[in-house]
C-alpha positions in Angstrom: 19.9 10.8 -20.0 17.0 13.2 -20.8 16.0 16.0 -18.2 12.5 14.5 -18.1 14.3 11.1 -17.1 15.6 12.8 -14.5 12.6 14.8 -12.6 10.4 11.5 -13.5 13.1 10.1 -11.2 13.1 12.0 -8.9 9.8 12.4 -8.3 9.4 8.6 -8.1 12.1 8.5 -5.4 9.8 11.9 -3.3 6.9 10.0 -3.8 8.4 6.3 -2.4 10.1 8.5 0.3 6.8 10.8 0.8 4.9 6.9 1.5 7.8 5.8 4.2 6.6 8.3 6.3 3.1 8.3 6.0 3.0 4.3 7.0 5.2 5.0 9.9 2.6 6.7 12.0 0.2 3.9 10.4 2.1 1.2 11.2 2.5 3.0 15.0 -1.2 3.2 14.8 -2.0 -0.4 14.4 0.3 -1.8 16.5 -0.9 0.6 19.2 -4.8 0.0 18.5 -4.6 -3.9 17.6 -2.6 -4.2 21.7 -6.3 -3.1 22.9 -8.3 -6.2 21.3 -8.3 -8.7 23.9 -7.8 -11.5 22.1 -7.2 -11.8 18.3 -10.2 -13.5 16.9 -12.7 -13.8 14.3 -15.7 -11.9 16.1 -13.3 -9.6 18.1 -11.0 -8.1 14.7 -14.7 -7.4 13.5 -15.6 -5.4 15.5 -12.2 -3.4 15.8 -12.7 -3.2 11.7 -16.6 -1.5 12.3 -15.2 1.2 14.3 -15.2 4.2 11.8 -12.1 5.5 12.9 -10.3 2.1 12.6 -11.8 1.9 9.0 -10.6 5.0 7.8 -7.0 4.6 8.8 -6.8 1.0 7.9 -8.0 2.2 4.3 -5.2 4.8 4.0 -2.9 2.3 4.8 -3.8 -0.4 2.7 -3.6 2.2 0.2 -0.4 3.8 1.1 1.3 0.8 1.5 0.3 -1.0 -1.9 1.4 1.9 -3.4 5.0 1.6 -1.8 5.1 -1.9 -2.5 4.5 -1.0 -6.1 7.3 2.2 -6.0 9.6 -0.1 -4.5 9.6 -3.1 -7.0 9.6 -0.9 -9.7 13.0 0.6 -8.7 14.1 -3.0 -8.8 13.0 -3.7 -12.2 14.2 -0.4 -13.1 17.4 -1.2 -12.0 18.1 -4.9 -12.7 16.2 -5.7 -16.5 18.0 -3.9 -19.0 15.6 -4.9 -22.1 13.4 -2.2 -22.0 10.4 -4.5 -23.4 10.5 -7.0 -20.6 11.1 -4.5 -18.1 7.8 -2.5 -19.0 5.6 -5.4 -19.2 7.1 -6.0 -15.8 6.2 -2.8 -14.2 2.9 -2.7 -16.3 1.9 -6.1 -14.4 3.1 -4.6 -11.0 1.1 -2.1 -11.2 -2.0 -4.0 -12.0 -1.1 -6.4 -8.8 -1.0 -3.0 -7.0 -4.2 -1.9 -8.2 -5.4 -5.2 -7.1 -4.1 -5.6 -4.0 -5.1 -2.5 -2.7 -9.1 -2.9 -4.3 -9.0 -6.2 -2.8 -8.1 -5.3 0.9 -10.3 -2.0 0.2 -13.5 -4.3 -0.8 -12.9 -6.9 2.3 -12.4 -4.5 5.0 -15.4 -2.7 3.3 -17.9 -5.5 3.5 -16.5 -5.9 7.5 -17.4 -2.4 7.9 -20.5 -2.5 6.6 -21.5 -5.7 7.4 -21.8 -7.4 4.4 
């Protein structure tokens, strides 16, 4: 195993560990502002979604949480395909569901925001 094997791994397993904490205050953050909205509805999770503050965080989490997602299936394919072919069109197309994801959350909480 090559040296640059090696800090690529380890950096992958910083950066998935870096992500478990940032979403824990997130995730502390939700829960905590989503026990204020009255009543779970339509018209009421819009208006929690307009406030600017609200906006911000839920981006960084959408974001931050795709991307862990994306760390953490890649460390299964990593670990459970051997044929190096199959296992980097795996991680290729998880990444492109990550990217996805996260535009797609990104772009719907975006037109609540702004009204769109």
């Amino acid at each position: 195993m090559s040296l640059l094997k090696v800090l690529h791994g380890k950096k992958h397993w910083l950066y998935h560990r870096f992500s478990t904490i940032l979403l824990f205050p997130l995730i502390l953050w939700i829960i905590y502002s989503l026990s204020f909205v009255p009543e779970i509805t339509h018209e009421n999770m819009t208006l929690w979604v307009s406030k600017t503050p609200n906006f911000i965080f839920l981006s960084i989490l959408i974001i931050i949480s795709a991307r862990h997602f994306q760390l953490g299936i890649q460390v299964i394919l990593e670990d459970y395909i051997s044929t190096i072919k199959f296992r980097d069109f795996y991680i290729k197309l998880v990444n492109i569901i990550y990217y996805f994801l996260a535009l797609l959350g990104l772009i719907a909480i975006t037109r609540v925001y702004f009204g769109v």
